[in-house]
C-alpha positions in Angstrom: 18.9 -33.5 -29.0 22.6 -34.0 -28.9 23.8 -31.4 -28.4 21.5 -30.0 -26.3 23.7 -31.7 -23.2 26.6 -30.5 -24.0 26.4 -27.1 -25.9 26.5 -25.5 -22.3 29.1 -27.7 -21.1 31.3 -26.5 -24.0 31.2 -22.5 -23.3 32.2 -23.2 -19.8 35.1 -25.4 -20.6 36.1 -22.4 -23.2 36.2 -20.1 -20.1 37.1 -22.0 -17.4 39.3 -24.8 -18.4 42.9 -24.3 -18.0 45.7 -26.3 -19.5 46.5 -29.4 -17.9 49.0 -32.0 -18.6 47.3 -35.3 -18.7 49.9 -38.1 -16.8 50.0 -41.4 -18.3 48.2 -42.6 -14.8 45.5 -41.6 -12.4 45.4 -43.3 -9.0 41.9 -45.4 -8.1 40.7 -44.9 -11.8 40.3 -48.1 -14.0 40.6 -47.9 -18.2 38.8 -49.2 -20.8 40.1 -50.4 -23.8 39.0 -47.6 -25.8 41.2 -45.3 -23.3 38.8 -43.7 -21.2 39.8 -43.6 -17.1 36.7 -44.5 -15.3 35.8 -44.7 -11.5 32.6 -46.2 -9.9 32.4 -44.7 -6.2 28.6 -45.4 -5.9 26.4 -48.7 -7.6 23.0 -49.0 -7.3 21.0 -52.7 -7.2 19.7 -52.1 -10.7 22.5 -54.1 -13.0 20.3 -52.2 -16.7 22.7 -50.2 -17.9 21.8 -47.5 -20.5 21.6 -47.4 -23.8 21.5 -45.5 -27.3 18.8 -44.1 -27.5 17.4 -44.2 -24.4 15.7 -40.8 -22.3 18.1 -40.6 -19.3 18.4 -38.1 -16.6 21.5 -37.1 -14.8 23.3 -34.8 -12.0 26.4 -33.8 -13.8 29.1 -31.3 -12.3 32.7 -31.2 -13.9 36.3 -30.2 -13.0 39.6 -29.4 -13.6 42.3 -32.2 -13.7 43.0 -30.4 -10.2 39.2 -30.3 -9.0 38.9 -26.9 -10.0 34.9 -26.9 -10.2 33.4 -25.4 -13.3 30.1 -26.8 -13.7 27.5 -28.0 -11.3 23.9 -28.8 -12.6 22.5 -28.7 -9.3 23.7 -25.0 -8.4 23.0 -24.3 -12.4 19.8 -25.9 -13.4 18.5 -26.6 -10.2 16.8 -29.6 -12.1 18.3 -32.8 -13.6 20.1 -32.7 -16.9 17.9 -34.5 -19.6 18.4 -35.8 -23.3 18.4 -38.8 -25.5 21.6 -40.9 -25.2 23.3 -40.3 -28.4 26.2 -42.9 -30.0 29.9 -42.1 -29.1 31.4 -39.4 -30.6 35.0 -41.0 -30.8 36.4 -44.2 -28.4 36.4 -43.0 -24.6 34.2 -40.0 -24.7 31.6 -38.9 -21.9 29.1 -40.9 -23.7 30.9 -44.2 -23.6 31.1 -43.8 -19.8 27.2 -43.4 -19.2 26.2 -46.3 -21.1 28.5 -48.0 -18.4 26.2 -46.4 -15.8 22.6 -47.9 -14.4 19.9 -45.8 -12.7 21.5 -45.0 -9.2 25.7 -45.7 -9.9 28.0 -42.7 -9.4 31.2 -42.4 -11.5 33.8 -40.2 -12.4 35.6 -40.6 -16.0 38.3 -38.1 -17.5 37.7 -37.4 -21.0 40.5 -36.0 -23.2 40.1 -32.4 -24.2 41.3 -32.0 -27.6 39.0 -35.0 -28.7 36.1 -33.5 -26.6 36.4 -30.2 -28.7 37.3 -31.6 -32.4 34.5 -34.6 -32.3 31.9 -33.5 -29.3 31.4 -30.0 -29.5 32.6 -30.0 -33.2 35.1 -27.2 -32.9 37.1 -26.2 -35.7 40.5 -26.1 -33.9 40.8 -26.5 -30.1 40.9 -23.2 -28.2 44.4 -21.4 -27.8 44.4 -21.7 -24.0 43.8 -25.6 -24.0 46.2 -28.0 -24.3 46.2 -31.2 -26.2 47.2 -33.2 -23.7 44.4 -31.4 -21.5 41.5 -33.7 -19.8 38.3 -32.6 -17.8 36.6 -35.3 -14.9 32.6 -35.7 -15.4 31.2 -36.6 -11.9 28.3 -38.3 -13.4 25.1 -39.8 -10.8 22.8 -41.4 -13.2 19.0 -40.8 -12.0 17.0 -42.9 -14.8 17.5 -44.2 -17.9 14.1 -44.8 -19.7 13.3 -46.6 -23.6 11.0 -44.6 -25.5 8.5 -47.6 -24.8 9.0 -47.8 -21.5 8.3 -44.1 -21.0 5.2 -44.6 -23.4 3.8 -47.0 -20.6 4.5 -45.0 -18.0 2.8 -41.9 -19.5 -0.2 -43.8 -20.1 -0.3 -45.7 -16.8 0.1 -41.9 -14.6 -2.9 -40.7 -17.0 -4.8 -43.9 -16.3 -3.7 -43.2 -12.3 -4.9 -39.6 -12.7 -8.4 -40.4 -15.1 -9.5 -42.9 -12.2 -8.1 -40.8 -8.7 -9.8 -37.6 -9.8 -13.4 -39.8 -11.2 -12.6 -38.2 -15.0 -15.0 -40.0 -16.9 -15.0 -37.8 -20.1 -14.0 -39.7 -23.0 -10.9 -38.2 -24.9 -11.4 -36.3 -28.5 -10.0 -37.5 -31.5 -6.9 -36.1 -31.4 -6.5 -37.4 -27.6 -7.6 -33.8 -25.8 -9.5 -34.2 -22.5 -11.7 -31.7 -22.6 -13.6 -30.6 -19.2 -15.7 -27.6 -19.2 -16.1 -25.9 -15.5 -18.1 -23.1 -16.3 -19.9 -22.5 -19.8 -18.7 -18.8 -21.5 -20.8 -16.9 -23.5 -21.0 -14.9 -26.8 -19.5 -16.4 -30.0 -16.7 -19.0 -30.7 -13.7 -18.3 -30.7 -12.5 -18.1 -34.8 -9.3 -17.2 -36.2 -7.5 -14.2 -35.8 -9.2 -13.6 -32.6 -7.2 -12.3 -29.8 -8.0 -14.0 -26.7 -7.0 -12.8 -22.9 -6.9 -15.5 -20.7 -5.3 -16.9 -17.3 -4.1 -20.5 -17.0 -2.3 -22.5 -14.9 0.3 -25.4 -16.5 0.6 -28.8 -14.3 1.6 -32.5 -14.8 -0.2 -35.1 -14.0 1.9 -35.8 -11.0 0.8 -32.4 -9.5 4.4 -30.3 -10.2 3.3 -26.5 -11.5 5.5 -25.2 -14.6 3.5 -22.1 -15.1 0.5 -19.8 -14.2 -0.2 -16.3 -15.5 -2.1 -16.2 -12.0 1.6 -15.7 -10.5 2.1 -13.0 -13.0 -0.6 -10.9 -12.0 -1.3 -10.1 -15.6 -3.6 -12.5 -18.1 -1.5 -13.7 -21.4 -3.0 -12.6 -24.9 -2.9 -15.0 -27.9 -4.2 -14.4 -31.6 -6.1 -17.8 -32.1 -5.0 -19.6 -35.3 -1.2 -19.0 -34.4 0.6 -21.4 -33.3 0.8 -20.4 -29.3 2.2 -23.4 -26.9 1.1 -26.3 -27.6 -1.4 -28.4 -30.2 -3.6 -29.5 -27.8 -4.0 -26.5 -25.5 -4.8 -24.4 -29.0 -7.2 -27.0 -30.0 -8.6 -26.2 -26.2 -8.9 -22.6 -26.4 -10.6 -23.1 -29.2 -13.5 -24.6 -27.9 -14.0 -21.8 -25.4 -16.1 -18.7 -25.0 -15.4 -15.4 -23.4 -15.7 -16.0 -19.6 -15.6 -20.0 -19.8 -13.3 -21.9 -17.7 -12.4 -25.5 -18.5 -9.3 -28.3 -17.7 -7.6 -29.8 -20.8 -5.7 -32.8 -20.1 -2.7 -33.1 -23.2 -1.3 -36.3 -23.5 2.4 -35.5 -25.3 1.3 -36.7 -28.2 -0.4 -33.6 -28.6 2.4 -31.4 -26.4 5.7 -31.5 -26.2 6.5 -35.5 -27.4 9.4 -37.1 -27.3 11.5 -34.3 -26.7 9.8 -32.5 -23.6 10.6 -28.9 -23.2 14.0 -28.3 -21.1 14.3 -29.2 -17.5 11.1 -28.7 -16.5 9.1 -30.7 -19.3 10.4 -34.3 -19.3 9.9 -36.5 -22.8 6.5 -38.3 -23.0 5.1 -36.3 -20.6 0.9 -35.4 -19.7 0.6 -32.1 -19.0 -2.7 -30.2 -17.2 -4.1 -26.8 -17.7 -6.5 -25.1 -15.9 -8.2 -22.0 -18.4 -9.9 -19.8 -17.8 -11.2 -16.9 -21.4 -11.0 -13.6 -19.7 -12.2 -11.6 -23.2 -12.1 -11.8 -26.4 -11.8 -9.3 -29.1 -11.1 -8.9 -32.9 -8.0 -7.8 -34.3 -9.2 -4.5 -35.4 -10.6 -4.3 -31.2 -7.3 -4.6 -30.1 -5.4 -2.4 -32.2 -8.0 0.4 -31.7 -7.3 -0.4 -27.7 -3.5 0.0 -28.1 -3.8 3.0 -30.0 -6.4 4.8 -27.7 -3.6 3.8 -24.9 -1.3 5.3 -27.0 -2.8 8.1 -27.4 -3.7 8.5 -23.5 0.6 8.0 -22.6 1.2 10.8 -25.4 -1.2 12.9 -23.7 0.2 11.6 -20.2 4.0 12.8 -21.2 3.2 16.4 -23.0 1.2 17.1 -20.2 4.3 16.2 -17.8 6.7 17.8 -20.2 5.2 21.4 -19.8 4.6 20.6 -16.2 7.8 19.7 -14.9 9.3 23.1 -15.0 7.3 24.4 -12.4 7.0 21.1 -10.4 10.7 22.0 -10.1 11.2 25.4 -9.8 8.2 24.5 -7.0 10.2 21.6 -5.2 13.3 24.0 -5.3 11.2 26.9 -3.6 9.9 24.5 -0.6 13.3 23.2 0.1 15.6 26.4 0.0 17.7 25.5 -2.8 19.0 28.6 -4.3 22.1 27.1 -6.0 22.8 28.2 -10.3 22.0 25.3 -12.6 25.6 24.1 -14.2 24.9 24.3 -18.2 23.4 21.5 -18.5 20.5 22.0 -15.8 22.0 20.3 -12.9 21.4 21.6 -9.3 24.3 20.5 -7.1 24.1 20.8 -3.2 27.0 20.0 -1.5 26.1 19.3 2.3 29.7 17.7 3.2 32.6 18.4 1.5 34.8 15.7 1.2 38.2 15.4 1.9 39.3 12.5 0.3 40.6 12.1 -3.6 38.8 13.7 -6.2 36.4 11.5 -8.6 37.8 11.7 -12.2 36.6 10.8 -15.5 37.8 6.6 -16.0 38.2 6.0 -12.3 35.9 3.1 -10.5 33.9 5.0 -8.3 31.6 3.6 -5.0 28.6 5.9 -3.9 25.8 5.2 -1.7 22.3 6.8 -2.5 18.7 7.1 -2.4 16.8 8.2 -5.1 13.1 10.0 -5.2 10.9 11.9 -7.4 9.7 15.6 -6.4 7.0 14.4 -4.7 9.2 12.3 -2.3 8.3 8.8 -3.5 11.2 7.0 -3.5 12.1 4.5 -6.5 15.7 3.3 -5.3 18.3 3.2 -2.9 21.5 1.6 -2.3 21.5 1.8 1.6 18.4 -0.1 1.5 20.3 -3.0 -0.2 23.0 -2.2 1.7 25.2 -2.4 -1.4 27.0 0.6 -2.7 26.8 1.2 -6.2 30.3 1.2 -8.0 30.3 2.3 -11.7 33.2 3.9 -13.7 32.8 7.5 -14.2 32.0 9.7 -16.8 31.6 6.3 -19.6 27.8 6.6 -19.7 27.0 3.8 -17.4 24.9 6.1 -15.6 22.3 8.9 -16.7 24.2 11.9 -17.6 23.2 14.3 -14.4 24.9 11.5 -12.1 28.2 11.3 -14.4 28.2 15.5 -14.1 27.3 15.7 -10.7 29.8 12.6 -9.0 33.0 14.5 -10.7 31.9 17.4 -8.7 32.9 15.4 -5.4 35.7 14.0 -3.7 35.7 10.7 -1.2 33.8 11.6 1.8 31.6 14.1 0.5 27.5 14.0 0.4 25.8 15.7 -2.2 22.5 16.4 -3.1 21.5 16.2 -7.0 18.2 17.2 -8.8 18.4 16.5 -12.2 15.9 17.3 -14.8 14.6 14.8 -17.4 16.9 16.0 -20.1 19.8 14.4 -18.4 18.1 11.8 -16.6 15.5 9.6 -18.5 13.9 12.4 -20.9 10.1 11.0 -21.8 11.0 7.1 -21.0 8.9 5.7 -19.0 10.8 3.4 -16.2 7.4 2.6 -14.6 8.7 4.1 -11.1 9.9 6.5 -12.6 7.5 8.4 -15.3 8.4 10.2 -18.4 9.6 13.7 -18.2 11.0 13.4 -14.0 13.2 15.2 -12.5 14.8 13.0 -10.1 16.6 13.9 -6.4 19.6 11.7 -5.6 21.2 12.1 -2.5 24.7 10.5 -3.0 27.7 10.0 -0.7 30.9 9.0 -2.1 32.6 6.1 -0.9 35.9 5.5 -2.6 37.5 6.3 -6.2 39.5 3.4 -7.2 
C-alpha cells in the first residue's frame, strides 16, 4: 500500500527532476528537527492530525526547487490521491510532513532527493542526472484522514442511510450479500464453468457510477467459478438465472476491503450493482459459437481476397485511372505537382489526407481533425503503399494513392477497414523537415 503513492511520483522525478543545489536556507519555510523545511499556507479548524496507519486522501502536485511543475494529481488522476499512511522512511521525508497535516491544512515541505531515492523509492544508486544536494517541494492539501474504525462506522452508517432511504427490508445472507431479485430468470442455475453474458451497472452507496457495460454497448462474459471482480458480486451471479435481473448490495467485507481499488474505490467502501443474466451457455456452447464465427470471418476474407481484384480494376475503370502499377501494385495519381523539396527516406514529413475504401466510405481523415499527420518516412510507421507513394512527392504536391491490401493491411481486419481492402488516400504534402 506504500508504495502505491509514490511509485508514480518516482518515474516522474526520474524524468523530470533536474539538478538543483539545495541552499542552506529557504525564505518563509520553518524546519523541524529532523531537517525537513515545512510551510503551512492554509489550516483548517480541525486540530487531528494524521496518523500511521490511518486511510488519508490528498491533492498532491510537486516541483522543482524553481517551481518547475512535474506532477499535479488533479490534471493526472482527476481524483484524490489515496493510501494508508505508512511510518517514515528516514527523518524529514514526505511522510513526516503529512502526519503534521489535519483534514483541510495546506503545506509545502522540501524533501531531499538523494534520501527520497535511496530510502523512499528504494533505488539502488540515485540517478545520474540528480544531484545529492537536489530537493523537490510537495504541495500537499490534506482532504481526510480516516482510522480503520472510524471508516468501519461510516461504512456501516451510509449502508444503514441507504437500507432505510430506499425501504430495503431484505435481510443480508451470511456472508453479508444483499440480495434483491427484480425479475425472476428462468432455465437452470447457474453451475461452474458456465459462461454467463450479462449487463451491469457498478455504484456506491452514495450514488457515484464506477462502471456499466450499458455504456459499453456490449454485455461482459464471465466463466462462473472464476474468480471475476469481486466475492460478493460472484456469489450474486450465482444465484441468477438466464434473463433475471437483481441488485446486490456488497458491503467491503465481501469487495474490495481495506484497500479499495485505486481512485475510484475508496477503503471500506459499499458498493451497488444492478444485474442483469443476458444468457447463459456451457463451455462446449461457447467454443462451438466462436468457432462457427470463425469460420463465417474465414469465409468473409477468401471471399474478399478473390474479390478485390476486380472491385479494383472496377473502381479504376469508373474513375479514369489509367496509370501502370509501380512493382509493388501501387497506383500513383499525381493531380499537383509540387514544387517544393523532395520527400526522402529519414526525413519528418507533414501530409494532410482523407482516406476511403472503393466504395467511398470514408474511415479517416486528417482535414477533418484539422491536424496534419507528420511521420518519418520510409521507417515503417506507416503501411507500406503510403511510405512508397509520399517519396514519390515533393512539398506542395497532391496525390492520389490506391493501394491494394498487400501493402496496406493484407487480411487484418481494422473494423472500418475490412480484410483484404484496397484503400484510396488522397494526400497533400505539407512540409519535409
Amino acid at each position: 500500500m506504500k508504495k502505491m503513492f509514490l511509485n508514480p511520483v518516482a518515474i516522474l522525478v526520474m524524468v523530470a527532476l533536474t539538478s538543483l543545489g539545495c541552499t542552506s536556507k529557504y525564505p518563509g519555510f520553518d524546519k523541524t528537527k529532523s531537517g525537513l523545511y515545512y510551510k503551512l499556507y492554509s489550516v483548517s479548524k480541525d486540530t487531528t492530525k494524521a496518523k500511521v496507519g490511518d486511510y488519508i486522501a490528498l491533492q498532491m502536485r510537486y516541483t522543482t526547487a524553481k517551481d518547475s511543475l512535474l506532477f499535479d494529481s488533479k490534471s493526472a488522476m482527476g481524483e484524490a490521491v489515496r493510501f494508508q499512511l505508512p511510518p517514515s522512511d528516514f527523518p524529514g521525508d514526505i511522510y513526516e510532513g503529512i502526519r503534521m497535516m489535519a483534514p483541510g491544512d495546506s503545506a509545502v515541505f522540501i524533501v531531499n532527493a538523494d534520501s527520497l531515492f535511496k530510502k523512499t523509492f528504494r533505488q539502488a544508486q540515485r540517478p545520474p542526472f540528480i544531484d545529492s544536494n537536489s530537493v523537490i517541494k510537495f504541495y500537499i492539501t490534506l482532504e481526510s484522514s480516516d482510522s480503520k474504525a472510524s471508516l468501519e462506522q461510516k461504512e456501516k452508517d451510509a449502508l444503514a442511510k441507504y437500507l432505510q432511504t430506499n425501504n430495503i427490508t431484505v435481510q443480508p445472507l451470511p456472508t453479508g450479500l444483499y440480495y434483491i431479485e427484480t425479475a425472476a430468470g428462468t432455465g437452470s442455475k447457474i453451475d461452474t464453468g458456465m459462461m454467463v453474458k450479462m449487463n451491469f451497472t457498478l455504484t456506491t452507496v452514495d450514488g457515484k457510477k464506477i462502471f456499466s457495460t450499458l455504456d459499453r454497448g456490449e454485455p461482459l462474459r464471465m466463466e462462473y467459478g472464476k474468480a471475476f471482480d469481486t466475492p460478493g458480486f460472484d456469489e450474486g451471479v450465482g444465484l441468477m438465472k438466464k434473463g433475471g435481473k437483481a441488485n446486490f448490495i456488497v458491503p467491503s467485507a465481501i469487495a474490495f476491503g481495506a484497500q479499495g481499488r485505486g481512485a475510484m474505490i475508496p477503503p471500506y467502501t459499499t458498493l451497488l450493482y444492478n444485474v442483469e443474466v443476458v444468457d447463459i451457455q456451457t463451455k462446449a456452447q461457447v467454443e462451438k459459437e466462436k468457432a462457427e464465427a470463425k469460420k463465417a470471418a474465414d469465409a468473409k476474407k477468401a471471399t474478399a481476397k478473390v474479390e478485390e481484384t476486380a472491385k479494383r480494376n472496377k473502381y479504376l475503370k469508373d474513375k479514369g485511372i489509367n496509370v501502370q502499377p509501380t512493382a509493388d501494385g501501387l497506383y500513383y495519381v499525381e493531380k499537383v505537382k509540387g514544387t517544393g523539396a523532395k520527400a526522402m527516406p529519414g526525413k519528418k514529413v507533414s501530409v494532410h489526407y482523407t482516406g476511403t475504401l472503393l466504395d467511398g466510405t470514408k474511415f479517416d481523415s486528417s482535414r477533418d481533425r484539422n491536424q496534419p499527420f507528420e511521420f518519418t518516412l520510409g521507417q515503417g510507421q506507416v503501411i507500406r503503399g503510403w511510405d512508397e507513394g509520399i517519396a514519390m512527392m515533393n512539398v506542395g504536391g497532391k496525390a492520389i494513392l490506391v493501394i491494394p491490401s498487400t501493402i496496406a493491411y493484407g487480411e487484418a481486419d481494422k473494423g472500418t477497414i475490412p480484410p483484404y481492402s484496397t484503400l484510396v488516400f488522397e494526400v497533400e504534402l505539407l512540409d519535409v523537415k
